[in-house]
Backbone bond lengths (Angstrom), bond angles and torsions (degrees), N, CA, C in turn:
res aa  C-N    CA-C-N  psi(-1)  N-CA   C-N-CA  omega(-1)  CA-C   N-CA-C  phi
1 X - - - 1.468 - - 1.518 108.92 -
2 X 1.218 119.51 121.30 2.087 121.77 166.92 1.142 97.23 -57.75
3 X 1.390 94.93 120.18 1.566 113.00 140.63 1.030 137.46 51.23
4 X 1.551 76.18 -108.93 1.669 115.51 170.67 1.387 126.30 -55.47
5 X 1.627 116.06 -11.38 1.237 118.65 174.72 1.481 114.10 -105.16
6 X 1.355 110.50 4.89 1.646 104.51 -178.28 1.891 121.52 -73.78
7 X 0.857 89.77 8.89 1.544 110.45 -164.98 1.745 116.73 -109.54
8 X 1.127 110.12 -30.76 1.308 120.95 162.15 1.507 141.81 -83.82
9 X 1.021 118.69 97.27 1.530 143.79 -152.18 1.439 114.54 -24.38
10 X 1.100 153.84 142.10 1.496 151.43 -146.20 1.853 88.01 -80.07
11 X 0.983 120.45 -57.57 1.859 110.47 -150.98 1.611 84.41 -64.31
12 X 1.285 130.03 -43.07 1.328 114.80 -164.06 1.346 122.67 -57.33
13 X 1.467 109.55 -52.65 1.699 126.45 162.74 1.182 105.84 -33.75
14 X 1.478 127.42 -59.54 1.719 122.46 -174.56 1.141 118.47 -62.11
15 X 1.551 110.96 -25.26 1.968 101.05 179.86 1.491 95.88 -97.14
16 X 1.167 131.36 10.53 1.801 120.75 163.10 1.285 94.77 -93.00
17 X 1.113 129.30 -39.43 1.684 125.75 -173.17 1.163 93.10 -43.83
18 X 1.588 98.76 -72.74 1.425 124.71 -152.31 1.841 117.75 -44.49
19 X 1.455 93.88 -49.02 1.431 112.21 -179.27 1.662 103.25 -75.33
20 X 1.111 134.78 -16.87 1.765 130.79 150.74 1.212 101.44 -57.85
21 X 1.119 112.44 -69.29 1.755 117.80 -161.71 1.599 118.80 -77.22
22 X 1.924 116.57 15.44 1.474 114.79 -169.34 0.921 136.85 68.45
23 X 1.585 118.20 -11.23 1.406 116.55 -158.86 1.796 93.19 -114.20
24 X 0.861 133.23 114.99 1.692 162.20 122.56 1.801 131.08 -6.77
25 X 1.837 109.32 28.24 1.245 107.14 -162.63 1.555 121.95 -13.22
26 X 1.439 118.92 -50.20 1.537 139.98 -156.00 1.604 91.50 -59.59
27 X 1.499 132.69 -43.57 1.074 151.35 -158.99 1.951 97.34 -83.93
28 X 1.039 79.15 -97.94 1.270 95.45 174.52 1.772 120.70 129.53
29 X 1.886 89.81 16.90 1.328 89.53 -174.82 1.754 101.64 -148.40
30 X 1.232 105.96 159.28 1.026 103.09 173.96 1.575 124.13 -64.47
31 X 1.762 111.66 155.14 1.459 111.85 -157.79 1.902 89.58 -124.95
32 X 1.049 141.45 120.53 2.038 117.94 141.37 1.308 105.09 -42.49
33 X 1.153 94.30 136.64 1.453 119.99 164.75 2.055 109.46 -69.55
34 X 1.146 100.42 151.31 1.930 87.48 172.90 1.003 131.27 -40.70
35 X 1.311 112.56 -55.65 1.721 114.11 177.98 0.941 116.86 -62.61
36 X 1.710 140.60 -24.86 1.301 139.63 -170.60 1.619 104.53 -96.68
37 X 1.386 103.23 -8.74 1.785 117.97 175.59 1.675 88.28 -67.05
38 X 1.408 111.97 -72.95 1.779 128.39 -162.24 1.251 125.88 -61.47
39 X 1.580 90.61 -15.80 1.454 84.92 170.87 1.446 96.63 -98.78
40 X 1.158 163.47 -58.67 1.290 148.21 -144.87 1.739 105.90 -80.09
41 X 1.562 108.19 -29.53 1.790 103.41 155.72 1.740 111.39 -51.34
42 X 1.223 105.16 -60.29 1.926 94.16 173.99 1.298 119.81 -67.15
43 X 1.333 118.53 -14.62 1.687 90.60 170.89 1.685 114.39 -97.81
44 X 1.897 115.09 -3.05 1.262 98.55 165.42 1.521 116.20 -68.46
45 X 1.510 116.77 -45.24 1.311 135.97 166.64 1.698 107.79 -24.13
46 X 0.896 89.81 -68.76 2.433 106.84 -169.70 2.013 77.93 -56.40
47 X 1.431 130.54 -81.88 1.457 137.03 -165.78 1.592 92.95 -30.54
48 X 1.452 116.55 -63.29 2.085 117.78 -172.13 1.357 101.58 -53.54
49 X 1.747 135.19 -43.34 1.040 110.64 -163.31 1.072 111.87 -88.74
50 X 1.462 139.20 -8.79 1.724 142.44 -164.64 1.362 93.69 -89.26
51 X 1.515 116.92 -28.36 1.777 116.09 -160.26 2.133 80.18 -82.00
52 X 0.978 145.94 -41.92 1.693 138.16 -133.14 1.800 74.72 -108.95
53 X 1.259 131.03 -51.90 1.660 114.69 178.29 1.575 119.90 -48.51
54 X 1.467 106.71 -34.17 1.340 126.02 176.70 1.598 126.66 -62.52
55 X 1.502 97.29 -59.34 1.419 106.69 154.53 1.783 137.51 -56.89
56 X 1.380 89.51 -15.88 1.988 105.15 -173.91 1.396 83.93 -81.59
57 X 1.678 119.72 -61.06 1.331 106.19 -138.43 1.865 109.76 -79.02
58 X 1.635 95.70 -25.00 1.281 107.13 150.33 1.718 132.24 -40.52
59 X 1.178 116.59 -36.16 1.533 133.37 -167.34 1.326 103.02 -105.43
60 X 1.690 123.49 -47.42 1.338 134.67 -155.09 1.511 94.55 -97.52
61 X 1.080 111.11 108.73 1.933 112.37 176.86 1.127 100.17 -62.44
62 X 1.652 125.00 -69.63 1.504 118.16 171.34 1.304 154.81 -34.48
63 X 1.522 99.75 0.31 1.331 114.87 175.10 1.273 124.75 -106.28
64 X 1.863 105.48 -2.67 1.402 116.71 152.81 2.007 121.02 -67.63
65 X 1.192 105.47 124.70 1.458 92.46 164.18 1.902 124.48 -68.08
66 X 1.339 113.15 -23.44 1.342 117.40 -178.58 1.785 108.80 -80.98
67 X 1.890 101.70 165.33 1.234 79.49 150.11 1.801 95.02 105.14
68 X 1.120 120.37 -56.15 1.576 126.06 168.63 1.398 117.81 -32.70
69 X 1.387 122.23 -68.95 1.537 113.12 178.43 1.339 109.16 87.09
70 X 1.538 128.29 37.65 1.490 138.18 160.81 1.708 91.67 -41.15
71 X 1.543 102.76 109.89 1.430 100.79 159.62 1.935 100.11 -150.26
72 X 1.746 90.11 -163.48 1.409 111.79 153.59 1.240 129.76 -147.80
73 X 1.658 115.59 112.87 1.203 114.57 175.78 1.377 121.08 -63.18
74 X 1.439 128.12 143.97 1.455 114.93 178.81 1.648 96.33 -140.54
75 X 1.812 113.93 159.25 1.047 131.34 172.12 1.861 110.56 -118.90
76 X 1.233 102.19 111.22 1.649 103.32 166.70 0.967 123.39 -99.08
77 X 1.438 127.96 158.23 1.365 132.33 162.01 0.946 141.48 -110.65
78 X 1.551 164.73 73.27 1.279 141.24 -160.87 1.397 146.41 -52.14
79 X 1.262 111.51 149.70 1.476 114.15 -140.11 1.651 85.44 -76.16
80 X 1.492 103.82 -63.08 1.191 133.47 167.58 1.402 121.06 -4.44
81 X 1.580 113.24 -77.64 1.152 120.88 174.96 1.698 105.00 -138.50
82 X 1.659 94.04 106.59 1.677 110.38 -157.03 1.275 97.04 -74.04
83 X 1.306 139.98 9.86 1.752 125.20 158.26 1.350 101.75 -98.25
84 X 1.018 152.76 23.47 1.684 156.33 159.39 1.121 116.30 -108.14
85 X 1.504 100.61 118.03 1.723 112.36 -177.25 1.277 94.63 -138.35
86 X 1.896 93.52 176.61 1.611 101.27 -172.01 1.812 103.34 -151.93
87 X 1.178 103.56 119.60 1.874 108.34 170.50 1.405 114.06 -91.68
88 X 1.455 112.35 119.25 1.166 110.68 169.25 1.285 117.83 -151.70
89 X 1.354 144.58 -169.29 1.520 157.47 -125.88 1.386 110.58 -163.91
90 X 1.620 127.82 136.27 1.316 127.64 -151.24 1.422 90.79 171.15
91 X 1.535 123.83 142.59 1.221 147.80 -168.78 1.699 86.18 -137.34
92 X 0.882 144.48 -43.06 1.790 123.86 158.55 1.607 130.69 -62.95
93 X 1.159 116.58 164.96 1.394 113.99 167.34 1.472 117.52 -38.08
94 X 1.654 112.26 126.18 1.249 115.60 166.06 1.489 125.88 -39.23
95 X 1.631 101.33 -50.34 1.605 112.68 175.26 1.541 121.81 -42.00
96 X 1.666 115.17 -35.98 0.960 131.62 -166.42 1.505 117.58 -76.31
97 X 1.762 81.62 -42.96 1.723 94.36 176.23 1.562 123.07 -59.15
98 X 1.914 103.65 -33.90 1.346 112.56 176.86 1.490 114.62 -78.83
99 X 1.095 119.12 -19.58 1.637 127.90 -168.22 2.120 88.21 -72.29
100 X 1.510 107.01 -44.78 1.227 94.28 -164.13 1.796 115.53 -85.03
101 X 1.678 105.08 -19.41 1.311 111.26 159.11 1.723 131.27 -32.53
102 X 2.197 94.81 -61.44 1.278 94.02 172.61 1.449 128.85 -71.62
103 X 1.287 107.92 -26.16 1.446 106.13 171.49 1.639 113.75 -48.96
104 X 1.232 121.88 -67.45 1.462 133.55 -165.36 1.641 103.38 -68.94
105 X 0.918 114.52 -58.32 1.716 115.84 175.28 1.987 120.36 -81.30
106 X 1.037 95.28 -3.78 1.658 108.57 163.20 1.600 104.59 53.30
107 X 1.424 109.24 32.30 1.331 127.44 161.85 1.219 143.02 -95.34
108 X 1.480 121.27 -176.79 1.787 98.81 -176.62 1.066 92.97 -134.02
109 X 1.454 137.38 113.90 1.057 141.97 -156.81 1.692 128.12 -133.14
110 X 1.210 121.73 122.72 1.436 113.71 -153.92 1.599 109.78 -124.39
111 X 1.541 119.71 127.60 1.104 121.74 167.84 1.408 126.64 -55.07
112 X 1.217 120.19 116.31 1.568 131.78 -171.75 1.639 112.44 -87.90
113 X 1.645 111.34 -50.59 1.353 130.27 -154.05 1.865 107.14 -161.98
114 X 1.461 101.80 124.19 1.509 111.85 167.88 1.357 93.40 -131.82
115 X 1.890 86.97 150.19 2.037 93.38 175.84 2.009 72.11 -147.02
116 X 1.418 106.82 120.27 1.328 128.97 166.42 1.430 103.72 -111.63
117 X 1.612 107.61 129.58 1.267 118.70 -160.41 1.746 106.39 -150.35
118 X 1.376 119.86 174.55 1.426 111.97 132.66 1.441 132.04 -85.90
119 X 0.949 124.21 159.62 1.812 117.06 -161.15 1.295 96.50 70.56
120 X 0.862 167.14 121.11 1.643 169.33 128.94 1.260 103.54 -100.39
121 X 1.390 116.80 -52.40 2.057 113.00 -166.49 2.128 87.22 -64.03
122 X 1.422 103.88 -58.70 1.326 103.24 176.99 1.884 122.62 -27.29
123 X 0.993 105.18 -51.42 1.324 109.94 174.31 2.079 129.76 -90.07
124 X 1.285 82.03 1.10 1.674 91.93 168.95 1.278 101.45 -89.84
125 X 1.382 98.29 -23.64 2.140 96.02 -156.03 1.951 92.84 -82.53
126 X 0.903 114.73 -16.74 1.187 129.37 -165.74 1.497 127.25 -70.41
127 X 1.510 87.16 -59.24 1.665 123.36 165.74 1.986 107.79 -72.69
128 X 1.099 113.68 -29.92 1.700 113.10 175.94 1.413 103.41 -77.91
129 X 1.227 124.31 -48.96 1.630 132.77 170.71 1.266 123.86 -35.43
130 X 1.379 117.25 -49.60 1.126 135.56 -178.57 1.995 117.14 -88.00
131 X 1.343 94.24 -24.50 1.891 107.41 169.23 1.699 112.67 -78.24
132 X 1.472 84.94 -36.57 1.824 96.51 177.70 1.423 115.61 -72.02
133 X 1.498 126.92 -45.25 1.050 117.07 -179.66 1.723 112.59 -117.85
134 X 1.000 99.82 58.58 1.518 126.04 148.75 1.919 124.03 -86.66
135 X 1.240 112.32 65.31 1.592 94.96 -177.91 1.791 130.83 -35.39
136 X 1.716 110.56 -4.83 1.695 94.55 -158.82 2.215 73.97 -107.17
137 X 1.524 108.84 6.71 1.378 96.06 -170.52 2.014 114.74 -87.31
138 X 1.045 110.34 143.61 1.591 108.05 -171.14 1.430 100.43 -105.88
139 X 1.458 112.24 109.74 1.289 118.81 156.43 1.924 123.36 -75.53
140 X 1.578 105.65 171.35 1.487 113.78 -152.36 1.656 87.99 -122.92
141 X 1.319 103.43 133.11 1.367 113.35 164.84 1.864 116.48 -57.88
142 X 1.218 117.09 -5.69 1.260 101.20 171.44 1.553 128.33 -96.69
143 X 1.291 118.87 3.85 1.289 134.72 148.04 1.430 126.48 178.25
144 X 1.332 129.34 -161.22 1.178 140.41 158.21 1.650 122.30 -65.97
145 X 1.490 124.42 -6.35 1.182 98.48 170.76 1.926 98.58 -136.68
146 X 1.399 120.52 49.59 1.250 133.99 -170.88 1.977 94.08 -126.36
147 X 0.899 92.77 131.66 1.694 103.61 172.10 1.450 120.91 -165.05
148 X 1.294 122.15 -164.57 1.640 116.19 -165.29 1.406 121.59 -149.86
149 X 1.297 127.21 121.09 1.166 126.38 -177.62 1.877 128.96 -32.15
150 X 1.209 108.34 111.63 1.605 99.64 157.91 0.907 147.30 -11.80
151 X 1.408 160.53 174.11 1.400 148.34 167.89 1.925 88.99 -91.55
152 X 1.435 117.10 134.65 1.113 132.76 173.72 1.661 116.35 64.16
153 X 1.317 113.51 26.64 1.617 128.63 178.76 1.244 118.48 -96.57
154 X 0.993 130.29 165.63 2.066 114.56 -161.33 1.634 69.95 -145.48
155 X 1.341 97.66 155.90 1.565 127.88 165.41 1.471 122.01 -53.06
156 X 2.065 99.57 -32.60 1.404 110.65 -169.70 1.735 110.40 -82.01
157 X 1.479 101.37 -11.32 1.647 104.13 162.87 1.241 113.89 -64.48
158 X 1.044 133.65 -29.15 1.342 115.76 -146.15 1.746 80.91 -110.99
159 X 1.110 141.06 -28.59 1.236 165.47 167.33 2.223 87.49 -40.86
160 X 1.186 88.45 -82.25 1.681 88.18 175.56 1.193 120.46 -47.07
161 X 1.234 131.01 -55.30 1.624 137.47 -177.59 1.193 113.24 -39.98
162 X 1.445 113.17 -48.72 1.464 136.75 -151.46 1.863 89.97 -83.09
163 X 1.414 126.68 -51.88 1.498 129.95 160.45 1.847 111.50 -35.35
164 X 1.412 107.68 -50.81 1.245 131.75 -163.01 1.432 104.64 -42.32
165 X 1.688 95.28 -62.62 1.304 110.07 -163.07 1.794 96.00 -79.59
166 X 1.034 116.00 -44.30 2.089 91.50 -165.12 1.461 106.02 -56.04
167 X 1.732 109.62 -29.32 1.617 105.77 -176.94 1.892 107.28 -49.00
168 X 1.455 98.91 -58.31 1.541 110.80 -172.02 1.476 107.78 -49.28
169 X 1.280 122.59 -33.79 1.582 125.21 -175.23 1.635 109.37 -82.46
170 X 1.299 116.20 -14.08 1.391 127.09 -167.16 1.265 93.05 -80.13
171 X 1.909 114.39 -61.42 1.504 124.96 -176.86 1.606 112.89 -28.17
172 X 1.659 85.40 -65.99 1.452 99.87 -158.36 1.687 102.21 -64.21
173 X 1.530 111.40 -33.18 2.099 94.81 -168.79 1.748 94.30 -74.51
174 X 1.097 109.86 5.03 1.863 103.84 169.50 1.531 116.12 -91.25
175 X 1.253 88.34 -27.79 1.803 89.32 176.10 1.677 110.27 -80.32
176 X 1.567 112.26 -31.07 1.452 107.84 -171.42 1.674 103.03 -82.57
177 X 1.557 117.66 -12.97 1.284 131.17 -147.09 1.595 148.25 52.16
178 X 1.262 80.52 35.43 1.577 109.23 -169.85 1.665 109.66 -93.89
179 X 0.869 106.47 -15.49 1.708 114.80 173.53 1.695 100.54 -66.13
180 X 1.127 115.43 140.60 1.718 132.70 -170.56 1.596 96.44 -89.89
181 X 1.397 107.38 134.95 1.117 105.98 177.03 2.013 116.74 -70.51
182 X 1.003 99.61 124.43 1.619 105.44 -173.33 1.304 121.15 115.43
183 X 1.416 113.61 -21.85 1.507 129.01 -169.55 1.536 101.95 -48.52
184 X 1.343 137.94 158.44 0.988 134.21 109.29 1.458 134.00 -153.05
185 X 0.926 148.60 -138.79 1.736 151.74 -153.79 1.598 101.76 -107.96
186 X 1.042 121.53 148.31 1.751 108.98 -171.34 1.846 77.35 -169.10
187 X 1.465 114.41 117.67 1.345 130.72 -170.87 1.652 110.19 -127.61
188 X 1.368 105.51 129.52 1.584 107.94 171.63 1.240 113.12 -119.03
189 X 1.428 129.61 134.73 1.580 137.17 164.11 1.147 107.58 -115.03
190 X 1.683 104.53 161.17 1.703 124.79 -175.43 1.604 106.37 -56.54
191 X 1.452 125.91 -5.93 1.303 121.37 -161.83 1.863 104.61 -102.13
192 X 1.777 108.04 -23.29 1.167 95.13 142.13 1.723 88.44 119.08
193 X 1.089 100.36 5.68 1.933 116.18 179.59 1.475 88.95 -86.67
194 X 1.716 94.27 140.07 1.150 117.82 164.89 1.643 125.12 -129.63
195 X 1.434 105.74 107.08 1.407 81.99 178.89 1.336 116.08 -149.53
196 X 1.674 121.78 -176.98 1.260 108.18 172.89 1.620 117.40 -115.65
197 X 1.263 103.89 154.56 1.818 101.44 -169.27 1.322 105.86 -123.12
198 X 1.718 114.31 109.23 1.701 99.75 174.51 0.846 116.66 -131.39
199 X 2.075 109.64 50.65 1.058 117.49 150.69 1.670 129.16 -74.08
């Protein structure tokens, strides 16, 4: 024992021990010290908030960054043979998409209708679903999203439908809250209107 401690009364020595070493004779049990209190309060704290971010982003669609589908659906027509059209999906210029149409299909092919949206793949898949399983509908040997007008069907139907559905998908990602704040509907026709809709 130093010294310097021979002089200081036995109970006192034990609660300096004691209070080095945590332990609390009077008690009889061990105590944390503060800092070892504050820190395990902040890491239950940091554990509560990762579990309630977890659960939001889990619950909150919008708080995913993926998953949106910035596109543009478009409807073409052929010049060629004006009951043959085609729905499809493209994150580039429409123009581009048609420039590469005629090349590969050796057609002449003309933009009728664009509806650029968020969800876009969502609403192509939507509009093909419903072209595909149509029994009175005539599909085209050149793929899965080429088919052919009805007897007494105008281009501008399918022109509407195709509106129909991004509105209905718009509704609903507002009800789930999955719609991006700012998003909205931005539509082109052969007549050369451009506009945006955020109704």
């Amino acid at each position: 024992m130093h010294a310097s401690m021979r002089h200081i009364p036995l109970p006192a020595l034990q609660v300096c021990l004691a209070a080095r070493a945590g332990v609390w004779p009077e008690v009889g049990q061990t105590r944390a010290r503060p800092a070892r209190v504050g820190s395990e309060l902040f890491g239950a704290v940091l554990c509560l908030a990762i579990a309630i971010l977890f659960l939001a982003w889990r619950i909150i669609p919008w708080l995913r960054r993926r998953g949106r589908g910035w596109g543009t659906v478009y409807l073409m027509q052929s010049r060629r043979h004006s009951g043959l059209f085609k729905v499809g999906y493209t994150t580039r210029r429409t123009k581009d998409r048609r420039t590469e149409l005629n090349r590969v299909g050796g057609d002449d092919m003309k933009i009728v209708f664009t509806v650029s949206m968020p969800r876009a793949r969502q609403c192509e898949r939507i509009m093909l679903h419903r072209l595909r399983h149509n029994p009175a509908r005539k599909r085209d040997r050149r793929g899965t999203e080429w088919f052919w007008l009805r007897h007494g069907e105008r281009i501008e139907d399918i022109a509407t439908a195709l509106l129909a559905t991004a509105h209905i998908i718009k509704r609903v990602s507002r009800l789930k809250l999955s719609w991006p704040a700012g998003g909205e509907i931005r539509t082109f026709s052969a007549s050369g209107r451009d506009r945006g809709d955020g109704s």
